[in-house]
N, C-alpha and C positions, 0 to 999 in steps of 0.2 A: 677768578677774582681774588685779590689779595684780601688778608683782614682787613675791617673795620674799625680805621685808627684812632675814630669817634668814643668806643669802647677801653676806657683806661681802667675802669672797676666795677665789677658784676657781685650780685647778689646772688646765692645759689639757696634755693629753698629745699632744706631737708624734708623727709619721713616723718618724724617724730616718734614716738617709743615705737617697738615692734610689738605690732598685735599679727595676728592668724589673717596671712593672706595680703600681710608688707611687713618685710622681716627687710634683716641686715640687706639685702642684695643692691637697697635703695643706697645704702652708706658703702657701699663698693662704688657704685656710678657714681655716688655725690664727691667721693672722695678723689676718684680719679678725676671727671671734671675737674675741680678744686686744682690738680696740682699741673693738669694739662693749660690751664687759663695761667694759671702761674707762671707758667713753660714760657709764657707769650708777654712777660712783665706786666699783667692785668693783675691788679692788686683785688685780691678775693674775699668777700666778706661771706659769711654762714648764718643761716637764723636753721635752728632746730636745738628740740626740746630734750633731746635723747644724749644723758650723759656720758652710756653706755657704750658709745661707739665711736672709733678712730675718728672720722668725719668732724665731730667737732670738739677736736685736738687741736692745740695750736700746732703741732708740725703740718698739717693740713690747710688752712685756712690763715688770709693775714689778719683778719678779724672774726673771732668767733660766737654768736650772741645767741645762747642758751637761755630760749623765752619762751614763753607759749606759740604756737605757731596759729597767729591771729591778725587778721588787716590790722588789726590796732598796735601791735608788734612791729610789724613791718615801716608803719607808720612812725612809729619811734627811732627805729634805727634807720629810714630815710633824713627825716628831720634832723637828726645827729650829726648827721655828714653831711649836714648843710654847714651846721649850724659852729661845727668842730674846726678849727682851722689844721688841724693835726689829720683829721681826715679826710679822703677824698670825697668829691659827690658820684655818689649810685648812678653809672649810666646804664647802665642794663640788667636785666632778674632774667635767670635761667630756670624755670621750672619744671624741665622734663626730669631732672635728676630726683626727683622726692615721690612718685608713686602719686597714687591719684590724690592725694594729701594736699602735695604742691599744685597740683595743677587745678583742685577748687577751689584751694585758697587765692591762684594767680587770678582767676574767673573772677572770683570775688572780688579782690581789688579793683581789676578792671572795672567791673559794675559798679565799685565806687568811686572811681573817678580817680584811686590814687598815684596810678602810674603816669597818667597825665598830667596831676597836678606837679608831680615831683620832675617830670621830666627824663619818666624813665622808660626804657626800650623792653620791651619783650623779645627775648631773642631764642633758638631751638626751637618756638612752636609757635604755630599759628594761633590765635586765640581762640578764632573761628572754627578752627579745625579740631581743637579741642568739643566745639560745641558740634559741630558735624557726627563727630564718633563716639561722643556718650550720650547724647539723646537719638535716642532708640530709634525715633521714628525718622529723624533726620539721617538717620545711616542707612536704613531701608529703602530709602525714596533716593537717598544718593547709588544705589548699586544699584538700582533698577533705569536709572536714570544712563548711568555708563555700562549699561547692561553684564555686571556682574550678579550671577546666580546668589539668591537669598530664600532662606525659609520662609512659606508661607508666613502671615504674621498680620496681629493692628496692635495698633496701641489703647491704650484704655487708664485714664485718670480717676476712674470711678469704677464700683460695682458694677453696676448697668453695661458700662460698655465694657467689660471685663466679659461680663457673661455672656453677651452677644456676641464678642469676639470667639468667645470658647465655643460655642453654637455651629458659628461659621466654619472654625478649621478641623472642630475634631479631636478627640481624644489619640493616642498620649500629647502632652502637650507642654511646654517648656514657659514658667513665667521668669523674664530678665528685665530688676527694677534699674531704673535707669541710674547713671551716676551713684555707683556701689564700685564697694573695691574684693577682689575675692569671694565673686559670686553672691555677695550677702544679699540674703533677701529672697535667693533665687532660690528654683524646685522643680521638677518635674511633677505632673497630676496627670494619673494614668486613668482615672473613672471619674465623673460626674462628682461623686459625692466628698470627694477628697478637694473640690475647685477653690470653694467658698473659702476655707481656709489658708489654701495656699496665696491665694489671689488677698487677701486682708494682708499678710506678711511681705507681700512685694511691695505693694502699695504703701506701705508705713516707712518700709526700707530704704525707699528711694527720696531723697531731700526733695525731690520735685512730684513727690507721690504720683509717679507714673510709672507703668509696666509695658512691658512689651509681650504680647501673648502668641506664642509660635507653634507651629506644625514640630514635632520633638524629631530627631533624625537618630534614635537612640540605635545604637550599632552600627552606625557611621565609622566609618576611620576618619580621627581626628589629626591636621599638620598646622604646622605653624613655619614662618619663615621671617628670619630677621633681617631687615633690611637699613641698609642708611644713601641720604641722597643729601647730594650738595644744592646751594644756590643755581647751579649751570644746571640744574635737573640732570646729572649725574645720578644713574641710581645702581647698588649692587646689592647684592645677595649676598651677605655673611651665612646662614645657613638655613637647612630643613632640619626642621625636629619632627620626628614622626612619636605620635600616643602609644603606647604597647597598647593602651587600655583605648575602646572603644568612644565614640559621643556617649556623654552620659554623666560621665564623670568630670569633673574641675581640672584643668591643664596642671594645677598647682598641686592635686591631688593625684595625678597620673604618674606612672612609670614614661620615662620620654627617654628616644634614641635620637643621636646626632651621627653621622646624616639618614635622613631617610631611608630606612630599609625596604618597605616593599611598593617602592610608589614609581608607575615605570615612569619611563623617560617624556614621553610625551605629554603623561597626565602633570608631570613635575614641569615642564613646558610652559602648559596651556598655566598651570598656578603661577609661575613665575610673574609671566605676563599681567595675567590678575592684579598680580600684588603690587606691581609697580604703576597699574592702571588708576588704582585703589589708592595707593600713596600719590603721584600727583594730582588727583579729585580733590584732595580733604585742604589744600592750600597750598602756598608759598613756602614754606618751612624747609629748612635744612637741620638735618636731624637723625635721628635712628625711631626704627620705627616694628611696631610686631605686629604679624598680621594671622587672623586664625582662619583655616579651612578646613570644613567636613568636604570626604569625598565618599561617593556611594562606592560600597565595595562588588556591586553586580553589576554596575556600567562606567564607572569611574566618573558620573555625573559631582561636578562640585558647587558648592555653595559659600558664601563669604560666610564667617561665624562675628566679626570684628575685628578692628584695628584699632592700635595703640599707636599715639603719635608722640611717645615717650620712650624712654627705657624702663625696662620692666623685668621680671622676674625672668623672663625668657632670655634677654640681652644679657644677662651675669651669664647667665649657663654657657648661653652661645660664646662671649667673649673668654669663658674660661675650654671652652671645648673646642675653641679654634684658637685658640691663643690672639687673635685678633681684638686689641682694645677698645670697644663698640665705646661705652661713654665719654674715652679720650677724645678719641677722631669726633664724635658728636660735638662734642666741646668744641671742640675748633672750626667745624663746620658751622654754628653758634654765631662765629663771632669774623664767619666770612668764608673764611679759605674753601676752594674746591679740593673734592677729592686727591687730584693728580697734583696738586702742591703740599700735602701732607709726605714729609716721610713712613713708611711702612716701617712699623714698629720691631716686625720681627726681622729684616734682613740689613735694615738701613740703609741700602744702596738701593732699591725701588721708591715705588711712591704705595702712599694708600687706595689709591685706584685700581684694589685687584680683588677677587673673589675667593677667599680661602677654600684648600681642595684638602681634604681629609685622607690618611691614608692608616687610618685608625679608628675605633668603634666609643661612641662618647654612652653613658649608661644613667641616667638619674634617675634616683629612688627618694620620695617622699618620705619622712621620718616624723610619724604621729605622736601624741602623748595620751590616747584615750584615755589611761590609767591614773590620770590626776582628776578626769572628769567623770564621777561615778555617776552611773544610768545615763551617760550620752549615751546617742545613738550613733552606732559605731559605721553605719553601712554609710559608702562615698556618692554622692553626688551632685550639682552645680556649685555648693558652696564649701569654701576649700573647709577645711580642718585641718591640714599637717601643720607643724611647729618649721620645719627646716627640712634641709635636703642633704643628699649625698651625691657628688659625680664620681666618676670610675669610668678608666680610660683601659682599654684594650685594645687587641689585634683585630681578633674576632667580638662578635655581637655577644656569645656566651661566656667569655672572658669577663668584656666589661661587667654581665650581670652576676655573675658569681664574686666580681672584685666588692662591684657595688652591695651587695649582701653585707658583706665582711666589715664593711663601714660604716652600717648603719648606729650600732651600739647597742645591739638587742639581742647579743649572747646568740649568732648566727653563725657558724666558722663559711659559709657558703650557702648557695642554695640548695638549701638541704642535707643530706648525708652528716647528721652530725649529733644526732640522738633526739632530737626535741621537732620531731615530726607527729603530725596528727595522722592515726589511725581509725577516728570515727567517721564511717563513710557517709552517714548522714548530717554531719556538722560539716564534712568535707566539699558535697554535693550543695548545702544551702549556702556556703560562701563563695564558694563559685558562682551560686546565683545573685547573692547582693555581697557585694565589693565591697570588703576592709581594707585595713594596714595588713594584711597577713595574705591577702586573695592570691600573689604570686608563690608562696609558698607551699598555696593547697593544692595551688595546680600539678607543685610537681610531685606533693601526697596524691593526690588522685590517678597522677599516671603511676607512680610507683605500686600502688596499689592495682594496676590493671584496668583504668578507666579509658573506656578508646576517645584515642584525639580528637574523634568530629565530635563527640557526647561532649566533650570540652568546649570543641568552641562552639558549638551548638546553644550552650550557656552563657558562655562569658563573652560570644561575639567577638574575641580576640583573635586577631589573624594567624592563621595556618600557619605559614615561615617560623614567627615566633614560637608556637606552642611545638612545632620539631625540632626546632634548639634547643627545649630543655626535655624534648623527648629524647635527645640522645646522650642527654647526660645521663638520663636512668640508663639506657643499653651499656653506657660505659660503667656504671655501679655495678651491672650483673657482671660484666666481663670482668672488673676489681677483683670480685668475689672468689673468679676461678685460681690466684695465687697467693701466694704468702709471699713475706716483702721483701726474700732474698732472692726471690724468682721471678718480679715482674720483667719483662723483657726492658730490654732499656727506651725502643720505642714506644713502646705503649706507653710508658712513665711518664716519658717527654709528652707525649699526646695531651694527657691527665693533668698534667701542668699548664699546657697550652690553652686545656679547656677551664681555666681557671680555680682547679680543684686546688683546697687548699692541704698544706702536709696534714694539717688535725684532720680535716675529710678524709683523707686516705686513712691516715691512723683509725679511724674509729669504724670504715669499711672493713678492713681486715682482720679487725679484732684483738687483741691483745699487743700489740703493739701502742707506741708513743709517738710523739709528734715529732721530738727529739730525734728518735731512730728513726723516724720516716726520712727528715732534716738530713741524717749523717749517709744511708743509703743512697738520696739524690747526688748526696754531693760526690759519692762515691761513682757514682755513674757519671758525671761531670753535667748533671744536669744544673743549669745554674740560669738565675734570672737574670735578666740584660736590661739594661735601660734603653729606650726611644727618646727623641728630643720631639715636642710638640713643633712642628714648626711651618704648619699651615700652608704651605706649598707644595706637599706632596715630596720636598728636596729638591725643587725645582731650580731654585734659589737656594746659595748657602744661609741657614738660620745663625741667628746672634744669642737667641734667645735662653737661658738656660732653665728650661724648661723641662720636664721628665714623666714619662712613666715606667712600668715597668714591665715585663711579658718573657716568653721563653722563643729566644729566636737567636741567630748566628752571633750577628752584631751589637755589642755594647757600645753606646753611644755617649754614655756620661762618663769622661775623664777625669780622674778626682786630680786635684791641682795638689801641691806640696805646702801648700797653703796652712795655718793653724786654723781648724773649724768646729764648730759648734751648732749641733742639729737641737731645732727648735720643734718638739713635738706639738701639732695643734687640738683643736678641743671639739674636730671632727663635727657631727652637725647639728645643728641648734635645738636644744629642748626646753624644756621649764627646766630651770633650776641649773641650766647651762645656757649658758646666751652668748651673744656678741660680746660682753664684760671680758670673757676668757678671751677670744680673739682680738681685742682692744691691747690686753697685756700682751698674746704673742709677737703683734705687729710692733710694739717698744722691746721687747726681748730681743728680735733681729734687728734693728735700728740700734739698739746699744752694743750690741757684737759687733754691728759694722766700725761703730764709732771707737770700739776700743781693737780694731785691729785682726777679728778673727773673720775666717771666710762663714758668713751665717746661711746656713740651711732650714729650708722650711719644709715639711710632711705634715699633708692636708688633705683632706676628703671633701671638702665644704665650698661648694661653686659659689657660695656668697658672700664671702667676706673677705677683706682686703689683704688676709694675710696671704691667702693664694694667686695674690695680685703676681705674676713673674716679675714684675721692678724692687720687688717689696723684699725678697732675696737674696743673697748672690747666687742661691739654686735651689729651684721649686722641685719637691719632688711631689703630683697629685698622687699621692697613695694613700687606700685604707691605714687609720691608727690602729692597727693588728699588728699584733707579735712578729707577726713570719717577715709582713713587708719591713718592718721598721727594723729588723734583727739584718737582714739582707742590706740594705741602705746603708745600716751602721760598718757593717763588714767592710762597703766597698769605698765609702767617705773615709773611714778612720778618723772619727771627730778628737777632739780633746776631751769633751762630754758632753752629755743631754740635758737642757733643762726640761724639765716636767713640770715646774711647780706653778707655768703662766697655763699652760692647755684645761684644768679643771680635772676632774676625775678619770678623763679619758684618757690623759697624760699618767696622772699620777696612777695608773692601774699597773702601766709598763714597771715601775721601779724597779720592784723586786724580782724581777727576769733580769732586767738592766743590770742590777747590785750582784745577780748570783751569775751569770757570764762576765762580771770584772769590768763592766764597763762606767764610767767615770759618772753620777749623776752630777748636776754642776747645782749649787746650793745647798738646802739643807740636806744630810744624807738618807738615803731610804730606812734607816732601823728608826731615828728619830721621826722620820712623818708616821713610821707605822707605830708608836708609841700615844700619838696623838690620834692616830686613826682607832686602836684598840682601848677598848673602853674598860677595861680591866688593868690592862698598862697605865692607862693615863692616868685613873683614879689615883692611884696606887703611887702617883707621880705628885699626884696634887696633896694626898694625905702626908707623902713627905716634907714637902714644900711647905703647909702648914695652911692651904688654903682652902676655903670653904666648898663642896660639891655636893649636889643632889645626891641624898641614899640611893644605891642601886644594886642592881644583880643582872648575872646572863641566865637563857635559860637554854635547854637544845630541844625541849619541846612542850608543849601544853601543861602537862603536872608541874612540873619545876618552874613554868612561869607562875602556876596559881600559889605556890610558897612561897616563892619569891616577894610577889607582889606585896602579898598579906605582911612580909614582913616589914617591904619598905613603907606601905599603906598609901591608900588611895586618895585619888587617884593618880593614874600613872602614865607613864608615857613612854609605850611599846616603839621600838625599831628593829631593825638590820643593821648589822656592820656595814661598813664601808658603803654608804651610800650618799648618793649627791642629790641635792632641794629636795630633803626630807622624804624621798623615795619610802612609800609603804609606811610613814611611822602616821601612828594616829594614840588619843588621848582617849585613856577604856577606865571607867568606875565603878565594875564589879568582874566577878568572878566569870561569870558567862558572855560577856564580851570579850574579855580578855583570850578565851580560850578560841573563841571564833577570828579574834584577830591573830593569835598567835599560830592555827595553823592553816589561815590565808597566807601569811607571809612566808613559812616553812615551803606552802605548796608553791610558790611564786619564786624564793629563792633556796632552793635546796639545799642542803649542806652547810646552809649560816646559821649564826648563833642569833639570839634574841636578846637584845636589851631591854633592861625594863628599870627606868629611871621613877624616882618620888617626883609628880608635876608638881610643880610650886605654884598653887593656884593663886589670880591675882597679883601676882611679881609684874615688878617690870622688868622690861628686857633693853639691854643694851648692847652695844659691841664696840672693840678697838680693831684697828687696825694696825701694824709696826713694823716698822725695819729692823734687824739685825744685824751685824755684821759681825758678831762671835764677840765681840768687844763690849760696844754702844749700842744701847735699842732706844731709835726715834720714835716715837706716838706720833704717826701719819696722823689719825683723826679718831674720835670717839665721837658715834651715832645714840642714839637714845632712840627707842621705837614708840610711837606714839601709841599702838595696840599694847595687849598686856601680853605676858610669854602665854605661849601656846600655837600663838598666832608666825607661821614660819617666817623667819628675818626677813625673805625675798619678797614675801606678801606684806608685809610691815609699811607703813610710813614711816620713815624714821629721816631726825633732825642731826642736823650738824650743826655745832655743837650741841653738846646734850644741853637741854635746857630747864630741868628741875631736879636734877641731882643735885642733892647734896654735896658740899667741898669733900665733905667724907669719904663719899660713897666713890666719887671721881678719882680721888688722890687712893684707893681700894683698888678700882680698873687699872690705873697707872703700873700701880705696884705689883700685882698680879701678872699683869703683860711681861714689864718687864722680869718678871721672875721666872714663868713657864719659857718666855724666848732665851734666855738664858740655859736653862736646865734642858731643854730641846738642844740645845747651842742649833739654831734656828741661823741662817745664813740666807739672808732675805726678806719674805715678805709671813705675817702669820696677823691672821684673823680669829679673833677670840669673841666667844657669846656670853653676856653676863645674866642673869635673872638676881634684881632686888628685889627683898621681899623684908619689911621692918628695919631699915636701913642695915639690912646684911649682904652683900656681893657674894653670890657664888659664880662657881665657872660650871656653864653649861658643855661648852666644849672648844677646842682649838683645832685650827687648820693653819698647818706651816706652808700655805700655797697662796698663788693671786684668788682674790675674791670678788665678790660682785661690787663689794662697796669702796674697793681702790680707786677704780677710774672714777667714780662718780665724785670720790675725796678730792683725788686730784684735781680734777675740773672747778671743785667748787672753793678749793685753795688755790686754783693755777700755781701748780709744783707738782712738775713732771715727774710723780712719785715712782710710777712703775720703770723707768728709765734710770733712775735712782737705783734702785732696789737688783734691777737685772747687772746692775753693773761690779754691784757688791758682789753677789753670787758669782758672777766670771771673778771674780778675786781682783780688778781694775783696781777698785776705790774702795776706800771706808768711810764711815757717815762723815765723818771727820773732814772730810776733801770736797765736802758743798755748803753751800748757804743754803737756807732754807728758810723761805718767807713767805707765810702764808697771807690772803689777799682779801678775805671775806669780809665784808662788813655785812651785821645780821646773821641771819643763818638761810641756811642750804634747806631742802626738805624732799626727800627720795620720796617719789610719788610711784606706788606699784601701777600695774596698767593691765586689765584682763578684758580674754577675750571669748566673756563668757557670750555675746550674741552669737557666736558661732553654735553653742550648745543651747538651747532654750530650755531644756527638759531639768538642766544642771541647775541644783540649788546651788545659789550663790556666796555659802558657808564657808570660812576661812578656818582652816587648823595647822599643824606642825607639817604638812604635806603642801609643798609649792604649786601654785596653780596660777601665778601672772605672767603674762607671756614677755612684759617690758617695764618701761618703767623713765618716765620722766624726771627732770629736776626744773624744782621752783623756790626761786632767791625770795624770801620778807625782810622787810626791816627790821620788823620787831614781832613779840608776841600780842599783840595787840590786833594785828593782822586779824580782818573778818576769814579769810579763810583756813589759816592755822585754827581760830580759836573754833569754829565750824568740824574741822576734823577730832579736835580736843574731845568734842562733845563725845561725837560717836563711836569713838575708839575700840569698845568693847560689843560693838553690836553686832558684827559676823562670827565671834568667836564660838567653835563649835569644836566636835571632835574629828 
């Protein structure tokens, strides 16, 4: 069936900020949507509240409307394009693209009558089948009904039958409240007495205070399978993801392989079947769809876990690990077309009517932030807790996991072999039995250490296959051992590469040796990394795609063109204090390279976010932001240079390897960001300049911080160099804290110096944002933080424009900006933090890199600032060469957004260390505003140390 010519303009309902357990992956699908409806002259409107993300960009969207995401919202911007003659009228809302967010918001309309009033189409999802697959009991009674296997189970709205229910099935026992997103709510209860409480917590969690009480199938092997079916009931298989990690634990919180590794043929059959049994049950809909399956690992007996009749956290992965664009083809499937009238993305001479075959090993690794939430409970199960992810593409399945390691951002050179292994074997042994962020890394402590494999999985219920794959990375450690590194044979080297060891692993197995010389002895053996093209047919079909990873094998596959190119470093995977903000700026860094002429390259880890899109490119390379891979890439592109200063710290680490190999940074240069990075330089920059800074000192260990201190006087406000969203700094007012904080952090970060700043108690805090171009420095925007300092910028409210400074105090910011961008000779973008205190401006600190508070500026001026600023740094343009008009009437107001229900145990205490996972914006007219003057009030009430 052809589209539906009825459909001239769609509403696409975002996510809204990222909390734990709906991050960016929503604003990859929502954006690809977005530009596939486009594709199809469907003029596309956006409702989402998240400043932070590509998605609602205007390069994105033909209308963008940054509201609260509320019926009463949606209602506005229908009404509008009735009512607008400039506008079209809304004939259809897409809601699978936004995470369960959109889709009780669509529920909700519906139940108020508003899509019918307006005359508008539901289109990607059934509404029904939305109601089918998040109430509990309605999913239940439908698998038994199409006799797909389910976990014992009742449901229960109240105490009573909660406990009756627990009665009947038996301990251990799984509660899942119904319509939650990222398992909230949800627990396992393995005794009696542990019931009462778990069962209050689901029941509260669930907006319909209903639970579903299940038989637990903990040590299950857990699969998942993405699927998409047209209107003709076309249905196909995009992929199996198989759990490393057992039932028990959050999919979101798992280690997961694409494709399936140990699930035979027939059991992968019989689910197949299922899942497409399963998807046409739940409605009419044409769509993408994830469907989850426990299977017992003693008879391969399976059970449905749920389905999603959305895109989802699984669908990013899947669409970046097949290179098959799962939300595009949704999209269109949306808005009509079948399968077999879709062109296939990747070869363009097929159709979309084919099932991607893999001929390479996909790896994703979960990436927590425990360390912002002190006394969480660190141990993993139903309910997610990681921040973001990592994928990693290899030959082999030990490949991708050692790739995957290296890009998590946690000082890992690999799995394992790298010094920072646990050798207490009762710390070793009790995380093996309750699952952290670190549980993959004990395992291979624990073999290393001479723990036999079934004692392994005898604990951790993790399948055999897997725990011999990283059993035979230790055998290859001891056999390392047996040479020095002018004698390893050249096979074995090759081998060691292959098995994804990185050159620092080898260097540090050997001992005395460098990463360097490991580097110059491969290459002397002609051992060298090759590029693969992702290209989803096995090569069945020639690929179009420019697409990459990398591995040690015969044939190179990426041709570097003659092209002039520029490698866009990314900001790898999502933490506190690193977000989608960073990946908003890389996606305009490659869009301004394109535009000014150069071939732009992207190096990425991060399955979620649009920068890793392959159209987003002129070539994706998915590799770890690691030295080795990004140094190899550079070698074989020959760019003209790299920018670092859109990726966040992950980027900006590379520089000075980058600076000291001659290789071109593009922007400011590395000695001036390290001048602003080192807190000794910078002072020392500012006392020239003649501008005001907090008293300070370093110290290198405990005594020298307590003279320090004493001199600047308390209290004070302890960090680390070089860190990102306030990593490790906290606010100490005597001497015996100080000393406790100072060699927590030493033990944490080795080898760094201590800062220790005079806190300006009661200050306010402000910040700029500016262009440079060596010449001219524009003032993007000046924020004002509604908190007082102490309170970290990211956790802040803060206003656009400032609105109780003083003309002094502002015309102070100005002049200061412009004078460190200057004295930097800063060539781009530079973020500066002010604290007032008695109408005096000091500088807290400057970063000559993209910030969190650019795109939110941009958006709330619409003035494509980062696009601006990337183009200055390629040396295109000078400020001089744009208008610049900003659009606001009122002000802006950056709302942080935490996700502290994930942590219940965590005081909700705000200090110099970031703990919001996202972060909204909300337009007022005026101060006057109930809810500005409402935040006004309480501004100083979380402030802690």
């Amino acid at each position: 069936m052809p589209k539906d010519t009825s459909i001239r303009s769609v509403l696409i309902i975002g996510s809204g900020p990222i909390v734990i357990g709906q991050a960016c992956e929503f604003d990859y699908s929502g954006s690809q949507a977005a530009l596939s409806l486009k594709d199809e002259g469907i003029t596309v409107s956006i409702i989402n509240s998240n400043p932070a993300t590509i998605m609602t960009d205007k390069v994105i969207g033909d209308h963008v409307y940054l509201r609260p995401l509320s019926v009463d919202s949606i209602e506005v911007i229908l009404q509008e394009h009735i009512d607008s003659p400039d506008l079209p009228k809304i004939d259809a809302v897409l809601p699978t693209m936004g995470g369960q967010t959109a889709l009780n918001l669509c529920k909700e309309a519906e139940e108020r009558g508003v899509w019918e009033k307006y005359g508008v189409k539901v289109i990607g999802v059934d509404v029904d089948a939305i109601e089918k697959t998040e109430n509990r009991e309605a999913f239940r009674q439908l698998m038994v009904d199409i006799g797909v296997g389910v976990a014992q189970s009742k449901i229960a709205n109240s105490f009573l039958e909660g406990k009756e229910a627990a009665q009947e099935i038996g301990y251990p026992l799984v509660i899942r409240p119904s319509y939650t997103l990222g398992g909230s709510g949800g627990g396992f209860v393995h005794k009696k007495e542990e019931f009462d409480a778990a069962l209050k917590r689901g029941l509260e969690a669930s907006p319909t205070h209903e639970v579903l009480v299940e038989k637990a199938v903990l040590g299950w092997k857990e699969y998942e399978l993405e699927l998409l079916r047209d209107s003709n009931d076309n249905v196909i298989i995009i992929c199996s993801i198989e759990n490393f990690d057992p039932m028990g634990i959050h999919t979101g919180d798992s280690i997961t392989v694409a494709p399936a590794m140990t699930l035979s043929d027939r059991c992968y059959q019989d689910m197949r079947n299922q899942a497409i049994k399963m998807m046409r049950a739940i409605g009419n809909f044409a769509g993408g769809c994830n469907v989850q399956f426990s299977v017992n690992p003693a008879d391969d007996e399976i059970i449905a876990i749920e389905i999603n009749p959305r895109v989802s956290r699984s669908s990013a992965l899947a669409s970046k690990a097949t290179g098959y664009p799962i939300a595009k083809i949704a999209a269109k499937l949306a808005i009509g077309y079948n399968l077999d009238e879709i062109e296939n993305q990747i070869t363009k001479t097929t159709s979309a009517y084919f099932e991607p075959t893999l001929d390479y090993v996909i790896v994703k690794i979960p990436r927590w932030n425990f360390d912002k939430f002190k006394g969480a409970n660190k141990e993993l199960g139903l309910q997610m807790k990681s921040v973001g992810e990592v994928m990693a593409i290899g030959r082999t399945f030990i490949e991708a996991l050692q790739k995957a390691c290296q890009s998590l951002e946690i000082g890992r050179a690999g799995l394992g072999a790298d010094g920072r292994q646990n050798r207490n074997i009762n710390e070793i042994m009790d995380g093996l039995e309750h699952a952290s962020w670190n549980r993959l890394f004990l395992i291979k402590d624990a073999m290393t250490m001479g723990v036999p494999l079934e004692s392994i999985r005898k604990v951790t219920k993790i399948d055999k296959w897997f725990l011999n794959q990283i059993q035979e990375l230790v055998a290859l450690e001891v056999e390392l051992k047996r040479y020095s590194l002018n004698n390893i044979p050249q096979d074995f080297f090759f081998t060691l590469k292959q098995k994804g060891f990185s050159d620092t692993q080898i260097a540090w197995l050997l001992g005395n040796v460098t990463e360097d010389e490991v580097y110059d002895r491969r290459k002397a053996l002609g051992i060298n990394r090759v590029y693969k093209m992702v290209d989803t047919c096995a090569a069945e079909f020639p690929a179009q795609t420019p697409y990459y990873y990398s591995s040690f094998d015969e044939e190179n596959e990426s041709k570097p063109s003659d092209r002039k190119k520029i490698i866009v470093l990314g900001s790898g995977p999502n933490r506190i204090g690193q977000g989608i903000e960073f990946d908003y700026s890389c996606v305009h860094g490659l869009l301004a390279a394109k535009e000014s002429g150069f071939e732009a390259i992207m190096v990425n880890c991060n399955p979620e976010t649009v920068s890793t899109d392959f159209n987003m490119a002129d070539k994706l390379y998915f590799e770890p932001v690691f030295w080795e891979h990004v140094r190899e890439i550079i070698e074989l592109e020959k760019p003209e240079g790299v920018i670092v200063q859109l990726g966040g710290q992950t980027a900006l680490k590379m520089a000075e390897k980058l600076t000291e190999k001659g290789i071109k940074i593009i922007g400011t240069s590395f000695e001036n960001m390290d001048i602003a990075e080192d807190r000794g330089r910078f002072s020392d920059l500012l006392k020239e300049l003649n501008i005001p800074y907090p008293k300070y000192g370093v110290a290198e260990n405990a005594e020298e911080a307590i003279v320090v201190a004493n001199e600047v006087g308390y209290p004070v406000l302890v960090r680390p160099s070089y860190v990102l969203g306030g990593q490790g700094m906290s606010i100490v007012i005597n001497d015996e804290d100080l000393e406790k904080a100072v060699v927590k952090l030493l033990g944490d970060l080795p080898g760094n110096r201590v800062l220790i700043d005079h806190f300006l108690d009661r200050a306010e805090e402000a910040e700029s944002d500016s262009i440079s171009d060596g010449d001219d420095v524009h003032i993007v925007g000046m924020m004002e933080h509604i908190e007082p300092a102490g309170i970290h910028s990211g956790d802040s409210f803060a206003v656009l424009p400032t609105f109780s400074l003083s003309e002094k105090v502002t015309k102070a910011m100005e002049e200061y900006s412009v004078k460190i961008a200057k004295a930097l000779d800063v060539r781009g973008l530079l973020n500066i933090q002010f604290a007032i205190k008695d109408e005096k401006v000091y500088v807290i600190e400057a970063n000559p890199r993209a910030s969190r508070t650019v795109p939110f500026i941009a958006k709330a001026y619409d003035v494509p600032y980062i696009n601006i600023a990337a183009k200055i740094m390629l040396g295109v343009a000078k400020l001089k060469d744009f208008t610049i008009e900003r659009k606001l009437k009122g002000y802006a107001i950056k709302e942080p957004v935490f996700s502290y229900e994930k942590f219940p145990e965590v005081a909700k205490e705000l200090g110099p260390e970031m703990k919001s996972t996202g972060e909204a914006i909300r337009f007022i007219k005026d101060l006057e505003d109930p809810y500005f003057r409402k935040l006004y009030k309480d501004k100083s009430m979380y402030l802690s140390k």
